[in-house]
C-alpha positions, 0 to 999 in steps of 0.5 A: 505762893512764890514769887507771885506763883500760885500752887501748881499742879504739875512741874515738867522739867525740859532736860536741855543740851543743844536742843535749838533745832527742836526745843520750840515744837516741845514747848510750843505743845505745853501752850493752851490756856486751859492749863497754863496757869495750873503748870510750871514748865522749867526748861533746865539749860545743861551748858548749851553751845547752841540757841537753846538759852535764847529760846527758852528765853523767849517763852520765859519773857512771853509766858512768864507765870509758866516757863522757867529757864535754868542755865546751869554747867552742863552735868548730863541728864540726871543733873538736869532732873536733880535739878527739877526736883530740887526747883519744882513747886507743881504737886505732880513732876514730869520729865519730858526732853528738850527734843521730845513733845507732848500731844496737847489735847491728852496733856491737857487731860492729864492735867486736869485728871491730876486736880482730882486723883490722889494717886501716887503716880499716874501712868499715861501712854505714849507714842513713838515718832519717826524722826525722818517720816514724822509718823508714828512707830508704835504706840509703846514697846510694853502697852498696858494690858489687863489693866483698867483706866482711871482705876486707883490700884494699890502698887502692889497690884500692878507689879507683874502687870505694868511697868511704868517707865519714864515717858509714861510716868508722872509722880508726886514730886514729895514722893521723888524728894523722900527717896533722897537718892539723886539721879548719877550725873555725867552719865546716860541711861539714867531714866531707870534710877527715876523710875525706881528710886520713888518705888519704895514710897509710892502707895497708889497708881493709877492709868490713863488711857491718854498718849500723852507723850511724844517720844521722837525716835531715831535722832542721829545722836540717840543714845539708844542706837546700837553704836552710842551703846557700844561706846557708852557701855560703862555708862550703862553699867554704871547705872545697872550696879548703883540700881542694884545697889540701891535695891540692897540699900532699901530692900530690908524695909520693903513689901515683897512687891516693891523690891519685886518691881525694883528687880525688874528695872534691875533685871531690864538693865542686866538683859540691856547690858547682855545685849551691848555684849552680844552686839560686839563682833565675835573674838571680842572677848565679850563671851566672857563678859556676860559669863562673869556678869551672869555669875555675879547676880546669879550669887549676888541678886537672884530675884533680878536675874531670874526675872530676865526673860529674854529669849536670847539670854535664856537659850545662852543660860541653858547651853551654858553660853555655848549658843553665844556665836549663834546669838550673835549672829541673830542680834545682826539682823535686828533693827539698828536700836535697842 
């Protein structure tokens, strides 16, 4: 018990910056009385120069045994859930944005699931919204497949099966804690650092079938549009070599499996970081780059580069980077995003 709060089951941290136009539909879905008193929600307030501190306001002051507000000086996304974690009281962590939702009645579910399971981590689904026609896109990018709801697996059966990326993952939050790895700040792209760092201390997953979050897609300030990558593309090298780093730190004590799925983030980030080059005009020098990147994990990181498994990165692989024009010019016709 803390501060007259009983043990909750689960803690959602509200990454928040500038958030005012969308931050009352994300925590308007966390209200049902089926589950208010079994979550805390912290709404992390990372330096807004909006009304996103009034409004989250406003929930703390009406919901006060469920909503938190935290105002701190504003250190990017992976300060905000370094933040959570070290706040957190719930059993279970989840991230979920200031400008992102969850579906009430599958959040619901999932609360009560998490009073029953002892997995590590519970993987859910999750949808993509249009941001402008409101609808749905798809369900996910990598929808689960050969995998049985509601079954606990231990973790090294789901490597090579599923990955579990951050709209869909809710943790333990001791097993974020025994990682003692926090999240870079002032940075993006961070979401790949949570999904891994825990890796080595997860014992147990398990699925659900349940799209719980609601991921809204195509917000003009995104940081997945093909432009924000451009700009931030030391930002995303930043997080692929601390996420290569972090594997070298951990790998000596690690099941051949686990440092397997560690290489996949790791792998997913080098492919990301290829197509940032190849998205760049030709004569941007950037032939060059993915050369000398290319080169460094082939010496340095074997595993995470043979698990690359894009079609464009290949065919550049096996033409010794002389097919980089043509990619290029079929990276031109794809939708505005990665």
């Amino acid at each position: 018990m803390k501060n007259g709060w009983r043990q909750k089951i689960l803690t959602i941290t509200i990454p928040s910056y500038n958030v005012e136009d969308y931050l009352e539909n994300c925590l308007e879905s966390f209200i049902d009385e089926n589950v208010m008193e079994d979550i805390e929600v912290l709404i992390v307030n990372d330096g807004s120069l909006d009304a996103t501190a009034e409004i989250a306001a406003r929930y703390e002051q009406q919901y006060p045994q469920t909503f938190r507000l935290i105002t701190k000086e504003n250190g990017g996304h992976g300060s905000t859930i370094n933040t959570g974690v070290s706040e957190a009281a719930g059993i279970y962590f989840k991230v979920v944005d200031g400008d992102d939702w969850v579906d009430t009645k599958s959040f619901v579910r999932l609360v009560e699931y998490l009073k029953s399971t002892p997995a590590d981590i519970v993987a859910s689904n999750y949808t993509w919204i249009d941001h402008t026609t409101k609808q749905p896109t798809q369900r996910q990018e990598y929808p689960y497949q050969n995998i049985e709801y509601g079954r606990i697996y231990p973790f090294a059966e789901i490597v090579g099966k599923a990955f579990i990326d951050m709209h869909a993952m809710t943790i333990k939050t001791e097993l974020i804690r025994m990682a003692n790895a926090p999240i870079d700040e002032h940075t993006f792209y961070v979401d790949m650092e949570f999904v891994a760092f825990p890796i080595p201390y997860v014992e147990t997953v398990c699925f659900i079938e349940d799209a719980v979050y609601q991921y809204r897609l195509g917000l003009p300030n995104q940081s997945m549009s093909i432009q924000k990558m451009q700009k931030n593309m030391q930002n995303h090298m930043r997080v692929l070599m601390r996420l290569n780093r972090y594997y070298h730190q951990v790998k000596s004590g690690l099941a051949r499996e686990k440092g397997t799925y560690i290489n996949t983030v790791v792998a997913s980030m080098l492919t990301s970081q290829i197509k940032i080059y190849v998205s760049f005009p030709l004569g941007s020098g950037m032939r060059r780059e993915i050369m000398k990147l290319e080169a460094y994990f082939y010496r340095h990181n074997r595993e995470a580069f043979e698990l690359v498994k894009n079609p464009a990165v290949l065919l550049m692989r096996k033409t010794r980077y002389l097919a980089f024009p043509l990619v290029v010019a079929l990276f031109k016709g794809r939708r505005n995003s990665f």
